[in-house]
N, C-alpha and C positions, 0 to 999 in steps of 0.2 A: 240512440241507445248508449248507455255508460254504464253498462256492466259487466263483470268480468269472471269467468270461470277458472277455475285451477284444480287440477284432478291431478293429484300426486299418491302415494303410496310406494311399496320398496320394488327392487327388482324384480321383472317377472311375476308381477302382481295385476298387468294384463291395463297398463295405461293407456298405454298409444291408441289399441284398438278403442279402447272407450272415447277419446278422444277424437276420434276419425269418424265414430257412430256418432257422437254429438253433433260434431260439426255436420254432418248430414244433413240432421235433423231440426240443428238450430241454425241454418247458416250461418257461420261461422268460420273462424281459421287459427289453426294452431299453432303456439308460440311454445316450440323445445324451452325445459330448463332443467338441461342436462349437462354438467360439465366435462362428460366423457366424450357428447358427440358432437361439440363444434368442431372438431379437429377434424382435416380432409385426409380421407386415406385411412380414416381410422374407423373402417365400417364393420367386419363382421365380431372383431373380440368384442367391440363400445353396442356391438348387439340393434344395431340401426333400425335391420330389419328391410330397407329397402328394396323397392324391385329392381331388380336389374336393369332393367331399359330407362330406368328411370333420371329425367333431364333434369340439372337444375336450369333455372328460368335468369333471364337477364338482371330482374330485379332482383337474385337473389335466395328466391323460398323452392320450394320443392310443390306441386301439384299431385298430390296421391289420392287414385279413387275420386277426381274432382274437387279436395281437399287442398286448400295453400295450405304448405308449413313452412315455419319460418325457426332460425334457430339452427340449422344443421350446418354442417360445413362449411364456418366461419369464418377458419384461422388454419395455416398448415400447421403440423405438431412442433416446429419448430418457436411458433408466434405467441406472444400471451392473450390470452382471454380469460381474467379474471371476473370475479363477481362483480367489479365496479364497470366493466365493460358490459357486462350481463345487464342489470338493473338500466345502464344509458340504452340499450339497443331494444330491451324489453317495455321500456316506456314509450319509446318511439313507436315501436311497432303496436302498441295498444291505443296510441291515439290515431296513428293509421289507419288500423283495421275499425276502431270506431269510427275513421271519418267516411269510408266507404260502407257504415248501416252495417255492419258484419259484426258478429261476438264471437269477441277473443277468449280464446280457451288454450288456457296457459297447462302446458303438461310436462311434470318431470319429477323426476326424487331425488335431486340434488333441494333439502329442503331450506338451507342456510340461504342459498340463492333465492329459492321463494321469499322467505321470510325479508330477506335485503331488499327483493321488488317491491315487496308490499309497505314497506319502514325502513327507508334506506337510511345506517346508520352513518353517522358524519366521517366515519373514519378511512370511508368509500372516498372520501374527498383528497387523503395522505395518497400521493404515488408514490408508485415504486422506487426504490432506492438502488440501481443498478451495480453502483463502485461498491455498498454496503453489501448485497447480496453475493458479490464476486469476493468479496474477501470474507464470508461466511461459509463459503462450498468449505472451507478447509475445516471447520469446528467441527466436531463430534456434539453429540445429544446433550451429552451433559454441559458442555461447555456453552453450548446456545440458552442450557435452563440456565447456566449461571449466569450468563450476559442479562437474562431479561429479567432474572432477581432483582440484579442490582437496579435495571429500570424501573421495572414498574412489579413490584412483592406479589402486588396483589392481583394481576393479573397474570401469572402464571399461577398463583393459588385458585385462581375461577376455572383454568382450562381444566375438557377431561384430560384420560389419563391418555387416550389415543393423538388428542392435540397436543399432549403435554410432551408425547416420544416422537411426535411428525417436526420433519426438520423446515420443512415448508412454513407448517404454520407459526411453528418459533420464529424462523426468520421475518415474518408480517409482522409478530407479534410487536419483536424489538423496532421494527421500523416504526410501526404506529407510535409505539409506547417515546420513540424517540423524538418522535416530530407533533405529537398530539397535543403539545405547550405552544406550538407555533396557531397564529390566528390562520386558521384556511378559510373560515367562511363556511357557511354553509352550504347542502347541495341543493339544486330549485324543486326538489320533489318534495310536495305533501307526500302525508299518509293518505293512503287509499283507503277509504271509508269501508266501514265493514257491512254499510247500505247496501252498496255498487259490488258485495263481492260474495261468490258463491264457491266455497273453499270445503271440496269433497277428500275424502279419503277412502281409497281402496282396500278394504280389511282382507287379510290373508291369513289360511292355514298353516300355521309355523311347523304342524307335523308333518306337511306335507310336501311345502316349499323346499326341502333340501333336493327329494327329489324331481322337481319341478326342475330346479335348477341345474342339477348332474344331466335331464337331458337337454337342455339348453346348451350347457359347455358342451357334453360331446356333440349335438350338432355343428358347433363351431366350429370345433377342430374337423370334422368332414366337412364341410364348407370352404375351409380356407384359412383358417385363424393363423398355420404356422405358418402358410408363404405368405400371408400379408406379415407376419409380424418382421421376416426375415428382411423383405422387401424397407420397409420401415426403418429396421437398424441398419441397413445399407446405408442411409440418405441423412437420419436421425440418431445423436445420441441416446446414450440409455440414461444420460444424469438428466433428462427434461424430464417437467412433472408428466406431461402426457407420456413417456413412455415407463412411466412407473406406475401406470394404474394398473387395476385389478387386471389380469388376463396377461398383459404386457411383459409384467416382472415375474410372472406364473412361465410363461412362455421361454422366456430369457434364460430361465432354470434347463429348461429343455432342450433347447439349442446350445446350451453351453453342456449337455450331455450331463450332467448332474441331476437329471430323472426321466424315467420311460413316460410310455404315454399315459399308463394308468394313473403314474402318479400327481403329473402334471394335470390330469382331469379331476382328481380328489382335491389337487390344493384351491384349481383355478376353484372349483362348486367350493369348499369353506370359505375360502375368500368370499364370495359372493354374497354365502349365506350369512356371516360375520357383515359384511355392508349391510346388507336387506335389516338387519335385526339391530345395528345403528340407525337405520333412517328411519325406522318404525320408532324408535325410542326417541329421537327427534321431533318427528312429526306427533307425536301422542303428547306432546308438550305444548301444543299450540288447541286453543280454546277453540277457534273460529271453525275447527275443522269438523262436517258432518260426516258422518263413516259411513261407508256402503259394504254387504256384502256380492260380489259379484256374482260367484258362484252359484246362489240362488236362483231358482227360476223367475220370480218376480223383479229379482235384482233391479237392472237395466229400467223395468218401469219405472220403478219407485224413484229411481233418481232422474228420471224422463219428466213423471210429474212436480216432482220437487224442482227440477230448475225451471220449467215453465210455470208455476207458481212464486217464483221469486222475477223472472224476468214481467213478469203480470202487476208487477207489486213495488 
């Protein structure tokens, strides 16, 4: 078997579970592609979900409901796991999971990581620039648009406006734009055939989802969100990108007493909602993707028979 499932949509749009019913039902096993949760320690804000008693295994993956996943608690927050670490680990483990007769069913909404799995771009091949990045922490926003003007015009004219003010992605930008004249070769991965690939999407109620998500966050915060977070900044800076994501730098506000609990729950739910409504606008820009709606009664069938009619085929 050489085919491959991918079941993405935004937060709180009801992945995992779908993912964990598939593989039930098509043996199979699940390949995270999430960039919130390879980080260890960083379980209840990155929304895991996990059970509690729950082991990881020597090789690696997690065993849920008699489910392998693989993808989870990669790296500690301190460590990198970029996209170009993503795509090497994700291809491996799909020709694994192929060699043991199992189908991989790829699940996450981090979709640029998708989109790199499936057509990994050459510029996955440019490493990190460490002395470069250290002597960027001191730049300001604008100062990093000006650096990468003068590189490359037009590639800061293609980013949006959110890449455009993220200081992260400016600092890539100039690295690539800086080293992208250099011969690197290219990377050993074809495209994945759009034969071998069954690329669903989760359609969500946007009237709805706000609410969805407010009780999602305050779950969190009853669970644990602010001793793990403390716990974290104990051990962990706050300039790491994992400690700047959603929830995290929501948190931070908290603990440094510049908002109560309410309001810390308003910001963490728009944050969220703002993600959920980028990655929908992301994802709706990809052709290959057939949309499911869940919430229907027949839902679940329809895309039951639909991937057993492509794995048929």
């Amino acid at each position: 078997m050489n085919k491959i499932i991918i079941i993405s949509g935004s937060t709180a749009s009801g992945k995992t579970s779908l993912g964990l019913k598939l593989a039930k039902d098509f043996d199979g096993e699940i390949i995270s592609a999430d960039s919130r949760q390879v980080y260890k320690g960083m379980d209840i804000v990155t929304g895991k979900d996990l059970p509690k008693n729950l082991r990881i295994n020597s090789d690696g993956s997690y065993r849920w409901n008699g489910v392998r996943m693989w993808g989870l608690d990669m790296v500690n927050p301190d460590q990198n796991f970029d996209v170009s670490y993503f795509v090497k680990y994700g291809r491996r483990k799909i020709d694994e999971i192929q060699s043991r007769r199992k189908l991989p069913i790829i699940v996450g909404g981090t979709a640029f990581w998708l989109r790199s799995l499936l057509d990994p771009p050459n510029t996955l091949g440019i490493p990190q620039n460490q002395a470069l990045r250290k002597e960027f922490e001191k730049l300001n926003i604008k100062e990093l648009q000006l650096k990468l003007n003068k590189l490359d015009k037009q590639k800061l004219e293609s980013m949006n406006n959110s890449d455009r003010n993220n200081p992260r992605r400016l600092v890539r930008a100039i690295e690539v734009s800086s080293q992208k004249k250099i011969n690197l070769g290219k990377l050993n991965y074809e495209k994945i055939r759009t034969d071998r690939l069954f690329w669903m999407g989760i359609k969500i109620d946007m009237a709805g989802l706000e609410e969805k998500i407010e009780k999602r966050v305050s779950k969190r915060m009853k669970e644990g969100a602010v001793e793990e977070t403390i716990k974290l900044a104990s051990k962990y800076s706050w300039k790491l990108p994992s400690m700047s994501g959603i929830g995290y730098k929501d948190l931070k506000q908290y603990l440094e007493n510049k908002q109560n609990d309410e309001e810390t729950i308003r910001l963490w739910t728009l944050h969220e909602l703002q993600y959920a409504k980028r990655q929908m606008t992301f994802l709706k820009k990809e052709e290959k993707i057939r949309w499911y709606e869940l919430h229907k009664g027949s839902g679940y069938d329809k895309i039951k028979a639909d991937i057993l009619d492509f794995l048929q085929n």
